[in-house]
Structures are given as structure tokens and as C-alpha cells.
N, CA, C and O of each residue as an XYZ file, in Angstrom:
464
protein
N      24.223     25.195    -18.185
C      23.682     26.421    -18.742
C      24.638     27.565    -18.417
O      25.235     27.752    -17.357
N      24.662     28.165    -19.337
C      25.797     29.809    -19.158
C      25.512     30.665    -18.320
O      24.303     30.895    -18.332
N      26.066     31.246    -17.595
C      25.865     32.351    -16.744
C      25.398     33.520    -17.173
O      26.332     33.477    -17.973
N      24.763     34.716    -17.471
C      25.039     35.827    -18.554
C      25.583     36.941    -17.536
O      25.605     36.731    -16.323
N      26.081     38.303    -18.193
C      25.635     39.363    -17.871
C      25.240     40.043    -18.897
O      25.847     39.910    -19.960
N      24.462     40.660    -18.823
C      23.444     41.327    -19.863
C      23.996     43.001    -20.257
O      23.757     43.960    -19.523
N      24.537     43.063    -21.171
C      25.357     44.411    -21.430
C      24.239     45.267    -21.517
O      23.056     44.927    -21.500
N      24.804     46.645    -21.633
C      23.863     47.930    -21.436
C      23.203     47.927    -22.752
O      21.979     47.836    -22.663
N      23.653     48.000    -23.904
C      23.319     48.137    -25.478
C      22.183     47.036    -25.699
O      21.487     47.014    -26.714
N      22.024     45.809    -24.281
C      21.363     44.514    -25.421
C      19.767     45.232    -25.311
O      19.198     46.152    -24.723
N      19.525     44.308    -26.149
C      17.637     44.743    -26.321
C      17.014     43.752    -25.386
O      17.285     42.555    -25.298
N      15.852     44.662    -24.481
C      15.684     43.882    -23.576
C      13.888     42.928    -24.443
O      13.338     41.969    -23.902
N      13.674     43.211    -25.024
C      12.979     41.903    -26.326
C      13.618     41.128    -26.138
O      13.176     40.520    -25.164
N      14.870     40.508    -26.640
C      15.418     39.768    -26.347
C      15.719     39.068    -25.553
O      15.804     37.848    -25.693
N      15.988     39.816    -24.351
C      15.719     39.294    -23.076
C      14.949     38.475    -22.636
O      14.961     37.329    -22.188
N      14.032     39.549    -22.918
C      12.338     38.905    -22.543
C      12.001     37.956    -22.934
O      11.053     37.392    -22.387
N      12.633     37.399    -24.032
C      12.075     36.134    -25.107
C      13.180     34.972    -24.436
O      12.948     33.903    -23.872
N      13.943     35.380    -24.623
C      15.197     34.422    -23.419
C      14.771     33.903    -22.427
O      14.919     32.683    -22.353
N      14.150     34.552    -21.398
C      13.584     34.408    -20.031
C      12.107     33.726    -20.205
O      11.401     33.355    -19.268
N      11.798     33.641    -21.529
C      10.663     32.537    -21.736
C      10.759     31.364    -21.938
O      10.166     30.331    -21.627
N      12.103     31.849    -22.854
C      12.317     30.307    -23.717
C      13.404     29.463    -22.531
O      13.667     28.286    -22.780
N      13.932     30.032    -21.414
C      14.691     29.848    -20.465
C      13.695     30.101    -19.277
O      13.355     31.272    -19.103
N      13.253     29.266    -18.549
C      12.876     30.038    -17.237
C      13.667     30.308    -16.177
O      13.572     31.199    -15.333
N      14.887     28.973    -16.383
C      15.805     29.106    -14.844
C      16.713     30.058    -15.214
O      17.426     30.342    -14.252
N      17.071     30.854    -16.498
C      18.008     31.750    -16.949
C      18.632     32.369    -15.806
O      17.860     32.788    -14.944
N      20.121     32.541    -15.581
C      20.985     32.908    -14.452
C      21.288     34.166    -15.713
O      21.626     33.973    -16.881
N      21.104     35.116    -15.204
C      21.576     36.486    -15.198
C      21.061     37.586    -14.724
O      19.933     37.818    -14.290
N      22.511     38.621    -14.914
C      22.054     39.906    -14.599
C      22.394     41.210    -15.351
O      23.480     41.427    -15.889
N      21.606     41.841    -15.334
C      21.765     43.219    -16.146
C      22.563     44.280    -15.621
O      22.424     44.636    -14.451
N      23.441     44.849    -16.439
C      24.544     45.784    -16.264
C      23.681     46.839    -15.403
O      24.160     47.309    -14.371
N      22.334     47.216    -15.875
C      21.786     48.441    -15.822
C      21.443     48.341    -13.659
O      21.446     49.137    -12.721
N      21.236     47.053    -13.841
C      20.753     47.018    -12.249
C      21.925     46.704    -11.118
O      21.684     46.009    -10.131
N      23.075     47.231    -11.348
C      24.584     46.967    -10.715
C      25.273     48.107    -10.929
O      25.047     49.005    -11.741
N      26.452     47.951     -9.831
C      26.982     49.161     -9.958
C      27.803     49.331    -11.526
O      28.404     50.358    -11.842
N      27.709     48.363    -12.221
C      28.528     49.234    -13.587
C      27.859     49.096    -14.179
O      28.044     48.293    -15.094
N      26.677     49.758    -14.059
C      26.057     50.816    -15.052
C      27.295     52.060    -15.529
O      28.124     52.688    -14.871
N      27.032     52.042    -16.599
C      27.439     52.993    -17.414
C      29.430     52.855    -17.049
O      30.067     53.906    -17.109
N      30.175     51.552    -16.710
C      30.802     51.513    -16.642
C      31.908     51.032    -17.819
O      31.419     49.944    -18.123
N      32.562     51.116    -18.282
C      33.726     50.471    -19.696
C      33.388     49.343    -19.910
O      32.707     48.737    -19.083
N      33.905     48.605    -21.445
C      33.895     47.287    -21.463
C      35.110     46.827    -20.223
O      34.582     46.404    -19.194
N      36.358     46.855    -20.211
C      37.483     46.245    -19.318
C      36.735     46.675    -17.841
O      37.824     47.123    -17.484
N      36.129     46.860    -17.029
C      35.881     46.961    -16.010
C      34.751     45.753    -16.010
O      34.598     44.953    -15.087
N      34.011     45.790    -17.209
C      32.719     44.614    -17.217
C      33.356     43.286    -17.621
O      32.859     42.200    -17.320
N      34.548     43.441    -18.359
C      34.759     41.984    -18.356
C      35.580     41.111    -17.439
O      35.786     39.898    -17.410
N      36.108     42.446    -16.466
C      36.965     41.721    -15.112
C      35.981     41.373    -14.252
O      36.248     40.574    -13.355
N      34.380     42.036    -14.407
C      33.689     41.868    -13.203
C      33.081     40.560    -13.337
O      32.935     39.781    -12.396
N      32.661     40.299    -14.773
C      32.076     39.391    -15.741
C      33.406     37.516    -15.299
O      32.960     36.403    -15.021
N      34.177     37.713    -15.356
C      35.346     37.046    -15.035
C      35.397     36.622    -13.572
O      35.873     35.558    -13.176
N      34.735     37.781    -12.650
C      35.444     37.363    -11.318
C      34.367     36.639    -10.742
O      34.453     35.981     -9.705
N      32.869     36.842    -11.776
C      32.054     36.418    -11.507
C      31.714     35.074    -12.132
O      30.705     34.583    -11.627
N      32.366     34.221    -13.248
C      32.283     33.692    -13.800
C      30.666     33.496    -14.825
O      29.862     32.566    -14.896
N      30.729     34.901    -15.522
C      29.578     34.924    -16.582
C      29.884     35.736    -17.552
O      30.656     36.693    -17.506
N      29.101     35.240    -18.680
C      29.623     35.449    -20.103
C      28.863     36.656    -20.350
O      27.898     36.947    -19.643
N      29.284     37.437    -21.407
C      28.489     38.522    -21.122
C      28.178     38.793    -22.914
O      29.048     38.916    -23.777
N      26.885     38.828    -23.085
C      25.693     38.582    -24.275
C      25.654     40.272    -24.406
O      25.438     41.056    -23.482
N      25.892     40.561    -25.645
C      25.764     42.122    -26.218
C      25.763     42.384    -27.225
O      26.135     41.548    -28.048
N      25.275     43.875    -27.697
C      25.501     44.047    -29.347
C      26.805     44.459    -29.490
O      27.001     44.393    -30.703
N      27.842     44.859    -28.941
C      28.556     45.971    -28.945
C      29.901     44.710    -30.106
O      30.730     43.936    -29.626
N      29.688     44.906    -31.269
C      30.864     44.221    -32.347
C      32.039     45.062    -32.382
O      33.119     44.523    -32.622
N      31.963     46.680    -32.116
C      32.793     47.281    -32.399
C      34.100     47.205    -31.112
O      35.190     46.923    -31.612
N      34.132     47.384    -29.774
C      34.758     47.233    -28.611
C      34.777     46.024    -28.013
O      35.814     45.384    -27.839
N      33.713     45.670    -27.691
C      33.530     44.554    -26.782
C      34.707     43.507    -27.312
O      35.752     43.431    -26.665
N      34.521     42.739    -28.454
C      35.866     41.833    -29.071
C      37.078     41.967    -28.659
O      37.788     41.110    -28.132
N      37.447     43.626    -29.028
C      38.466     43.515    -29.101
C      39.463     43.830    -27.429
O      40.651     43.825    -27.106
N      38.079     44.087    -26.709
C      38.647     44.526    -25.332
C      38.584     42.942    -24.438
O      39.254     42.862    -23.408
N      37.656     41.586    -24.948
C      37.809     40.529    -24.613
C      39.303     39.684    -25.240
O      40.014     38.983    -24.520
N      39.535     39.917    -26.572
C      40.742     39.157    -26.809
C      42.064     40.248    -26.173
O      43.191     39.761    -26.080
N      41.898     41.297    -25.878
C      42.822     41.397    -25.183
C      43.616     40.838    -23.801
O      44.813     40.832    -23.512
N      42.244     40.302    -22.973
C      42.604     39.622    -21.547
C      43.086     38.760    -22.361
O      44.308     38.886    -22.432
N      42.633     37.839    -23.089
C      42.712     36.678    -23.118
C      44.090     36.604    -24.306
O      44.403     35.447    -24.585
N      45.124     37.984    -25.187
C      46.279     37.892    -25.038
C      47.378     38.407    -23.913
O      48.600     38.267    -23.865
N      46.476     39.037    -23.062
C      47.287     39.645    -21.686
C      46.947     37.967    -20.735
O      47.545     37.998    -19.659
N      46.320     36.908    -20.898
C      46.586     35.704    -20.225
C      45.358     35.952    -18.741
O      45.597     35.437    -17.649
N      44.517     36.522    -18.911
C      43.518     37.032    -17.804
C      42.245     36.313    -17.691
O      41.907     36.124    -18.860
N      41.298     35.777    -16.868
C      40.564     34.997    -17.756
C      39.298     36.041    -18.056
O      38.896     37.107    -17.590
N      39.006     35.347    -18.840
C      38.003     35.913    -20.098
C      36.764     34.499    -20.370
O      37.000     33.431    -20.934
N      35.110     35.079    -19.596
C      34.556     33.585    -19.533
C      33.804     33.803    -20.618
O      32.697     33.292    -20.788
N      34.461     34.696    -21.534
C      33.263     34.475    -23.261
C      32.584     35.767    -23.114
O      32.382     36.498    -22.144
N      32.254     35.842    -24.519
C      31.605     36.990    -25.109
C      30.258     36.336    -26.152
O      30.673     35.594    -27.043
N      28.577     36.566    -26.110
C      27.953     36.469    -27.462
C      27.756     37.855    -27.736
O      27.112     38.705    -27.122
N      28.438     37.918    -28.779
C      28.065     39.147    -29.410
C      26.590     38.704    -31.019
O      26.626     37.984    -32.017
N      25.566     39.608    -30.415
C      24.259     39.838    -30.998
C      24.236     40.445    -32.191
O      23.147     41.005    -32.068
N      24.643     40.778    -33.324
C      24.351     41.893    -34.596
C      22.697     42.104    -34.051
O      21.730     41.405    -33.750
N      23.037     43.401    -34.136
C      21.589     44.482    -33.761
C      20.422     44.366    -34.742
O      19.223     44.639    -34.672
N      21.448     43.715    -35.947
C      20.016     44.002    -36.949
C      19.729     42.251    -37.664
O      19.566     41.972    -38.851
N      19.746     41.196    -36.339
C      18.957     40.098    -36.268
C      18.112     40.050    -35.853
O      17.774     40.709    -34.869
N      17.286     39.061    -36.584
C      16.022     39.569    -36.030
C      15.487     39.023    -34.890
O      16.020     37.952    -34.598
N      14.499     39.434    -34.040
C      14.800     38.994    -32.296
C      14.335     37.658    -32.189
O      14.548     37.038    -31.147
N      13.620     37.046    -33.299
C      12.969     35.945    -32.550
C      13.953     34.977    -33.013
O      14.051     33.989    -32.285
N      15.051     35.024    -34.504
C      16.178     34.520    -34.421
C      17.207     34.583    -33.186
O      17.591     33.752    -32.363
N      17.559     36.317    -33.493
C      18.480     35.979    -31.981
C      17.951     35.179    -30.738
O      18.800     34.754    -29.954
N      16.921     34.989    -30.543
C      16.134     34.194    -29.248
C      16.665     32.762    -29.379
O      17.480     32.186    -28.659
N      16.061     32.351    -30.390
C      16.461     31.517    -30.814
C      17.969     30.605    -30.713
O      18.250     29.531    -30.183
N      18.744     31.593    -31.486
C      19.800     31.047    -31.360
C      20.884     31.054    -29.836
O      21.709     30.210    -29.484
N      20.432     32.491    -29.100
C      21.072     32.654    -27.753
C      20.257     31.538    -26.905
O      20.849     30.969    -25.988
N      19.449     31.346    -27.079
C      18.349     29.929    -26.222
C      19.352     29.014    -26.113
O      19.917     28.721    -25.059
N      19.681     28.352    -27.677
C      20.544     27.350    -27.819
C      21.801     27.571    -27.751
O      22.161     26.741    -28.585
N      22.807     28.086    -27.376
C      23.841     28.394    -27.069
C      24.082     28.664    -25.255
O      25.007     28.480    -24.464
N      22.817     29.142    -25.188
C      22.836     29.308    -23.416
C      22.508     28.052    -22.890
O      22.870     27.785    -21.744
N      21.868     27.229    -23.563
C      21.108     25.889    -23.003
C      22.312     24.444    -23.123
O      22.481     23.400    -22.492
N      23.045     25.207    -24.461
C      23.633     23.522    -24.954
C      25.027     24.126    -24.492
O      25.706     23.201    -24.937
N      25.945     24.972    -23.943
C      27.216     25.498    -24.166
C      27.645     25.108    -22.741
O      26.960     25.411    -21.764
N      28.571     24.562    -22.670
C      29.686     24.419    -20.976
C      29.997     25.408    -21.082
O      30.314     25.624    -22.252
N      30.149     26.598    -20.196
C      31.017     27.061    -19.593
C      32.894     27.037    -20.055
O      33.591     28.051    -20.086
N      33.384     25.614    -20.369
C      34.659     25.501    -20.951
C      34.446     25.686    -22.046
O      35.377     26.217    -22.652
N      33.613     25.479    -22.579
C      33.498     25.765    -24.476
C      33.323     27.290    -25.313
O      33.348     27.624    -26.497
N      33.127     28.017    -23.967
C      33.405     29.672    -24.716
C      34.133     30.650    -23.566
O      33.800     31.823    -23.394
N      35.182     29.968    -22.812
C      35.851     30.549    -22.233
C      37.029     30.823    -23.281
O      37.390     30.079    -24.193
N      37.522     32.037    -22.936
C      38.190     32.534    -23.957
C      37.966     32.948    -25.119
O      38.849     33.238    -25.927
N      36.805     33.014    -25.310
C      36.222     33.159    -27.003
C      35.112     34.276    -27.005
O      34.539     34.831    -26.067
N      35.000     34.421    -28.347
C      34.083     35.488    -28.469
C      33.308     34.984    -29.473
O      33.748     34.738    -30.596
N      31.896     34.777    -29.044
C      31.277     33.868    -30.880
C      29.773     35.049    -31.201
O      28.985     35.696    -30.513
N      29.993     34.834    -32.446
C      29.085     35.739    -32.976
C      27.630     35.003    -33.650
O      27.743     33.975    -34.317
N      26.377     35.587    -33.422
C      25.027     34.765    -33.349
C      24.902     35.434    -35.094
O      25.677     36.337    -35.409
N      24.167     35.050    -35.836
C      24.007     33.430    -35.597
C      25.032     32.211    -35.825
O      25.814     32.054    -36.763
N      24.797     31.341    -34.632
C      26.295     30.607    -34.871
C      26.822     29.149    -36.021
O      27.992     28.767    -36.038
């Protein structure tokens, strides 16, 4: 099962429906750590050192600040990026199965977009 960190932007519905459809769900929320309100490149080195993928809406930055480690050669343990305007019990859905069925090696380095 994937590690998460839970970006500032995600909807916590989502969450909530995650943590049902998941009970042992391993994560943590940006909001309850010190980088709150901190950059994407600071969250994805922390996200990295911690080895967890980090689940968000953010399509516009987040991507492109993950394929950067990962052309600067840094590791990078994955990105799901959420479109905001899926609908939650899909996104549940589909982040369920991606958090449940995914190694760890299979979205390192990558950035995959729901629905997958």
C-alpha cells in the first residue's frame, strides 16, 4: 500500500472516503506538519525523504515541480494528481485502487493522473 502525503488543496471528502474505504491508510496531512503553507519543492523533498507519494489537486505546479527532481536525478516517490472537478466518490474510488494495488516502485518517478 502507498504511503500518502496529503497536499494542502486536497478535499478532505475525499479523504474521508479514503480512510473508509482504507482503514490501515498510512498518511499525513500537509496542514498538520510543519509545511503547512510551505512550496511544492520543499514538499516533495520532504515527501522523498520520507518515502510518500503525495495525492493533490494542484495540475498546474505540482507536475511540473515533480518532473523536475526527477530530470535533476533526485528521487521523486510519485505524484496522484486529483482533477478537482471529479467527482468524489469516483476519485475515492479510483485513489482506493491505486493506493491499495500500486508498489511503491511502480510510481516512483511518475506523476499519474486519476482517473487512471
Amino acid at each position: 500500500m502507498l504511503r500518502l502525503l496529503i497536499d494542502e488543496n486536497f478535499d478532505h471528502r475525499i479523504l474521508r472516503g479514503l480512510r473508509l474505504a482504507l482503514p490501515s491508510l498510512d498518511y499525513v496531512v500537509v496542514q498538520e506538519t510543519e509545511l503547512s503553507g510551505r512550496r511544492d519543492p520543499i514538499l516533495l523533498e520532504w515527501a522523498a525523504h520520507n518515502e510518500r507519494v503525495i495525492a493533490t489537486h494542484d495540475v498546474n505546479t505540482m507536475p511540473k515541480h515533480a518532473y523536475d527532481r526527477v530530470r535533476d536525478r533526485q528521487t521523486m516517490p510519485g505524484v496522484i494528481v486529483v482533477p478537482e472537478d471529479l467527482a468524489i466518490g469516483i476519485a475515492i474510488e479510483e485513489l482506493a485502487t491505486l493506493v491499495e494495488r500500486c508498489l511503491p516502485e511502480e510510481i516512483e518517478n511518475q506523476v499519474k493522473y486519476l482517473p487512471t
